[in-house]
Every structure is written in C-alpha cells, then in structure tokens.
Backbone bond lengths (Angstrom), bond angles and torsions (degrees), N, CA, C in turn:
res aa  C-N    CA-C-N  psi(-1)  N-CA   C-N-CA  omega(-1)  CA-C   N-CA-C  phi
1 X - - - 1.457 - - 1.518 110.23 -
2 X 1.629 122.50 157.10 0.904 139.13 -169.93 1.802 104.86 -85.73
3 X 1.007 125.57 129.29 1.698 125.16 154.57 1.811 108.52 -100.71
4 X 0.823 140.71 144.74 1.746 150.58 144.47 1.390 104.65 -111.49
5 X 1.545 83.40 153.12 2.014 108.40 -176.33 1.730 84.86 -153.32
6 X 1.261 86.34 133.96 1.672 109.34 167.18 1.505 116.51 -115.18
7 X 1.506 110.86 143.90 1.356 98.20 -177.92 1.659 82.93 -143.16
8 X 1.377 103.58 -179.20 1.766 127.78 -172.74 1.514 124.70 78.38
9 X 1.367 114.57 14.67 1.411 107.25 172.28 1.370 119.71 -100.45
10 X 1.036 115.68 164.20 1.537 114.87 -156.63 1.547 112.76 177.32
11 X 1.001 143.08 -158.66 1.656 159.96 -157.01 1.619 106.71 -114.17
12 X 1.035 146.87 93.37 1.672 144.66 158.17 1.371 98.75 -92.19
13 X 1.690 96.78 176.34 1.498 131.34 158.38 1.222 104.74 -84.69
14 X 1.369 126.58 176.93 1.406 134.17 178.54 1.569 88.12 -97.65
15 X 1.693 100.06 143.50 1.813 94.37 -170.69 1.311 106.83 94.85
16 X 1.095 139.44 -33.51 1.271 126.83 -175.81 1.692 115.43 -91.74
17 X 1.360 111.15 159.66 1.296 108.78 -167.87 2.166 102.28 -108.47
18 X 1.354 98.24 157.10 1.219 111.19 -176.86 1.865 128.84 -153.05
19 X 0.973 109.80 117.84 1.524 112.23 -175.58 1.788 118.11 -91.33
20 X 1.477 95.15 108.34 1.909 84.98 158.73 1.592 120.74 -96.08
21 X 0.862 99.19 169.99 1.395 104.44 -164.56 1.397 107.94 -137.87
22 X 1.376 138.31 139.25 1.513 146.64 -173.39 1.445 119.51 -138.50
23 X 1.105 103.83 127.82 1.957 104.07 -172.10 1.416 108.03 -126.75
24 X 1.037 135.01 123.51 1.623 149.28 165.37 1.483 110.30 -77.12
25 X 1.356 117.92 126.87 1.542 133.34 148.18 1.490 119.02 -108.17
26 X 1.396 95.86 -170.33 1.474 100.54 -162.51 1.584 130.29 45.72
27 X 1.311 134.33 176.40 1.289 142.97 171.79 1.363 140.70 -79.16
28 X 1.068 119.79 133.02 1.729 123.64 -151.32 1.811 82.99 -139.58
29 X 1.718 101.59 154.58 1.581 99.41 158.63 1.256 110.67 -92.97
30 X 1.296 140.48 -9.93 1.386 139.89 -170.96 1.332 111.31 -176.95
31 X 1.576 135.73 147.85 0.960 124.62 168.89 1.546 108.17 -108.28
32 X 1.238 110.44 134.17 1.615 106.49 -178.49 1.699 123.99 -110.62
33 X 1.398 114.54 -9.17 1.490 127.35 177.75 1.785 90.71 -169.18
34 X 1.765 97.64 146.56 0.918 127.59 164.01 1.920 117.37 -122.30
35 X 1.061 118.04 154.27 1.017 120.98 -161.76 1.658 148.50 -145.99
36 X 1.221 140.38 124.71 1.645 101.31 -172.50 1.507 91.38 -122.41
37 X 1.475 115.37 147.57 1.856 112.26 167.05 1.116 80.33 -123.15
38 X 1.885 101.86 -177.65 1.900 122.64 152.22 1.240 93.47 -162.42
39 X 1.568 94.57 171.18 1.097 120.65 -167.20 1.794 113.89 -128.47
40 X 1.211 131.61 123.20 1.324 113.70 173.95 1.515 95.93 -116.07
41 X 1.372 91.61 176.59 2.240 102.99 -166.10 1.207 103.19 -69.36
42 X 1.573 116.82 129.06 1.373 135.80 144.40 2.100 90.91 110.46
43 X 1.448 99.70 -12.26 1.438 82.47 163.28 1.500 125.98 -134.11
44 X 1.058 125.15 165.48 1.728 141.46 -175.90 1.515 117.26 -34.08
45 X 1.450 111.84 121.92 1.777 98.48 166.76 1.631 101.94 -41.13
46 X 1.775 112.54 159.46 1.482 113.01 169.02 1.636 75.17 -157.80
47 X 1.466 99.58 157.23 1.365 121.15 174.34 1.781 121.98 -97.55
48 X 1.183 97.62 129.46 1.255 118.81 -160.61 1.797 115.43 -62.42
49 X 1.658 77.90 -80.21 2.205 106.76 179.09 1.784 86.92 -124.64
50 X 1.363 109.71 156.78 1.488 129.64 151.81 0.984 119.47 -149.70
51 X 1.241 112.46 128.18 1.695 114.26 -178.08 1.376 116.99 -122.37
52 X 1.361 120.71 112.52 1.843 128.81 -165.81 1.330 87.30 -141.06
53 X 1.287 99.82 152.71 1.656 128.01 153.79 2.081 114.08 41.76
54 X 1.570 93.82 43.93 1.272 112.53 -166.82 1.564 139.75 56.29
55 X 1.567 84.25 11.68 1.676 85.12 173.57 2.013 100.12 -139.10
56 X 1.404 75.32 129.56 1.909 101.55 164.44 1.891 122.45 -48.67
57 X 0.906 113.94 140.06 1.911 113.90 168.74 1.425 92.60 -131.94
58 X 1.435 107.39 141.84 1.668 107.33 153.83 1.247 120.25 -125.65
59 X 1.330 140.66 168.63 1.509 127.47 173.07 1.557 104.17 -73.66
60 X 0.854 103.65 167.95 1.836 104.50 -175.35 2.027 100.79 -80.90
61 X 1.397 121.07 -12.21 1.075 93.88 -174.94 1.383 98.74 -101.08
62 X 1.093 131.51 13.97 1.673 129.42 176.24 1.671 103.41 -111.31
63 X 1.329 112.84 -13.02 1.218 98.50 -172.93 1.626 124.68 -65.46
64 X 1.385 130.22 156.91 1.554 137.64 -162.24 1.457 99.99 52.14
65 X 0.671 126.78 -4.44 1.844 119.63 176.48 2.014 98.53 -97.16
66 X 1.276 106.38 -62.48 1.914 105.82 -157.02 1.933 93.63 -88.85
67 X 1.278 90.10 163.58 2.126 90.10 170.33 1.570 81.92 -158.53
68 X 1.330 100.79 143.05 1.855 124.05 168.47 1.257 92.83 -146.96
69 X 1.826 71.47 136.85 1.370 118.53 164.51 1.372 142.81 -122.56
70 X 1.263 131.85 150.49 1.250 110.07 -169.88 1.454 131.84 -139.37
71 X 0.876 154.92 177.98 1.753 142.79 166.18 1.250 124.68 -136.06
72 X 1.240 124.59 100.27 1.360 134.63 -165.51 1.996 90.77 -56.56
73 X 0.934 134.04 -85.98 1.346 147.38 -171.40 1.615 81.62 -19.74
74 X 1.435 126.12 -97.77 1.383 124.64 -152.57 1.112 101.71 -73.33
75 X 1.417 144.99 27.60 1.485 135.57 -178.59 1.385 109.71 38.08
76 X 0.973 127.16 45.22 1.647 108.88 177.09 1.674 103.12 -109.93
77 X 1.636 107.54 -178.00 1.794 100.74 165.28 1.786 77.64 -178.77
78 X 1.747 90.76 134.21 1.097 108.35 178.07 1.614 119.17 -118.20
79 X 1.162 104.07 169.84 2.066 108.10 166.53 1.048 115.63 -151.25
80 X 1.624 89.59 118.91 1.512 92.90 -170.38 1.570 93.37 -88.08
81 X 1.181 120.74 151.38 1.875 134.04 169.34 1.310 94.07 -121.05
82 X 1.758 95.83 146.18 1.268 121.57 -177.94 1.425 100.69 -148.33
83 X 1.561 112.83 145.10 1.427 107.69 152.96 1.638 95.11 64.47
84 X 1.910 105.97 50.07 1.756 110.16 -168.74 1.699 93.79 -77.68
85 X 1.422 109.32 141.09 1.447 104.62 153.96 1.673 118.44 -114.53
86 X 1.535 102.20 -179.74 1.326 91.60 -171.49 1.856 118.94 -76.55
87 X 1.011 97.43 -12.98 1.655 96.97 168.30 1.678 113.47 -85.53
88 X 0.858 112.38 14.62 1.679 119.80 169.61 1.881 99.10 -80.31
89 X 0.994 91.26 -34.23 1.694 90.56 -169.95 1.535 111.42 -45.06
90 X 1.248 115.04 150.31 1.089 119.85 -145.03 1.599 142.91 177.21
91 X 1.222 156.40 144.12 1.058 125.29 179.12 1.733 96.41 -104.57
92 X 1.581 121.09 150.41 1.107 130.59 -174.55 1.190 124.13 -98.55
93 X 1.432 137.49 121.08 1.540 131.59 -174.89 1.505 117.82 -137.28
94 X 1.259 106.06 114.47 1.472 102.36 164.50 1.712 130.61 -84.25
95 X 1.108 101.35 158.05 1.651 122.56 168.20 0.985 154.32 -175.53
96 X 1.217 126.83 145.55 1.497 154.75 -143.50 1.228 121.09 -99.81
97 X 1.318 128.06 119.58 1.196 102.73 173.79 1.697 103.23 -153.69
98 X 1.306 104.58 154.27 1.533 104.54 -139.94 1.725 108.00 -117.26
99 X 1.201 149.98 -157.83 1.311 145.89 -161.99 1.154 104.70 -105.25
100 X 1.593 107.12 -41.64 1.911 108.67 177.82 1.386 107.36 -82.24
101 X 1.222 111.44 15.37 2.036 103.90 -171.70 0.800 128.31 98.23
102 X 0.908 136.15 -29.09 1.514 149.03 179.53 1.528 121.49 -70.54
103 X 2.113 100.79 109.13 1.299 105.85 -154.21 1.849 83.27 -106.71
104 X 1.507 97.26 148.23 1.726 93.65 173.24 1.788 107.54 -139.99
105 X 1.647 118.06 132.66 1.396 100.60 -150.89 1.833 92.11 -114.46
106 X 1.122 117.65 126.30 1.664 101.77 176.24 1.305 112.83 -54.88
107 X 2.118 122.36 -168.29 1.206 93.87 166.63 1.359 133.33 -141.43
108 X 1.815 92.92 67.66 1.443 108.56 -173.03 1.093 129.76 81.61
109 X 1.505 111.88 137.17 1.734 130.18 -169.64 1.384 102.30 -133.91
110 X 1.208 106.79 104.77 1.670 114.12 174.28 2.003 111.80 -54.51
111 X 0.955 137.30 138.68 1.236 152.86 168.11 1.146 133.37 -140.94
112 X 1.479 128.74 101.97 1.507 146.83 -118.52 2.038 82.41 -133.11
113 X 1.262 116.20 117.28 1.156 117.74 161.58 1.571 106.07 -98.41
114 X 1.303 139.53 150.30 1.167 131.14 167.12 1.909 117.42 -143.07
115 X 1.423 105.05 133.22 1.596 110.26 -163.16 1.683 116.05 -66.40
C-alpha cells in the first residue's frame, strides 16, 4: 500500500508564490495519476491539477496561475502556486492512484492565503 505526506503549506500574501510537495512510500503495482485537490469549510473536496498518462488537467480557476509536476522514479508530484489568492485557501491533499485501483490520499497541508 501507498502512504503520502505533504509538506510546504503555510501562510502567504495574495501574490505570493508557494510549492507543495507530495512523496509516496511503500509499494504500488503502477502508478496511473497523480494529483492535488482541497477543500475549504462548508464546501466539497474539488480537484485542483491531475497528471495521468502524460497529460496535465487543471480546474479552470487555477489555471495559468498553478503547474504540477511529477516523477514517476521518486514518486513525488508537486504544485507550484503562483499569483495565490485569497480563495485558494484551503486545506491541501494529494493523490495517487494506481493501475490495480488503489487510490491513497495523504493527510493534508493547510494553506492560508491572506489579502
């Protein structure tokens, strides 16, 4: 099974740029999408960036602002944010999800934009 840990979230200005970062352990048979959602209070996880089968998606309100990346070898997948606003705020979650099914979600990096 898959574990994730996220790290780099934290407190900005609006305008300022910020990287999370996500690392996988343990054993998977394949990884098939990597991923970042969040969630802020009173509304629904929604997905952020996804990156599968060599091509990127973004939500339309992150798009030209966020870019992820990822590395099959080190399991990692990152997002870089740029140009943060205050509705970015958020809690941060990555995920994985693999060829046999197997979805595994880290467990969140708070990220506080402020005006």
């Amino acid at each position: 099974q898959l574990q994730l840990t996220e790290s780099g979230g934290g407190s900005v200005l609006a305008g300022e740029s910020l990287t999370l970062s996500c690392a996988a352990s343990g054993t998977a048979f394949g990884i098939n999408s990597m991923g970042w959602f969040r969630q802020s209070p009173g509304k629904t996880r929604e997905m952020v960036a996804m990156v599968g089968g060599g091509a990127a998606r973004y939500a339309n309100s992150v798009k030209g602002r966020f870019t992820i990346t990822r590395s099959l070898e080190t399991m990692t997948v990152d997002l870089q944010m740029n140009n943060r606003k205050p509705e970015d705020t958020a809690v941060y979650y990555c995920k994985f999800s693999t060829l046999s099914a197997e979805e595994a979600w880290g467990p969140g990096t708070q990220v506080t934009v402020s005006s």
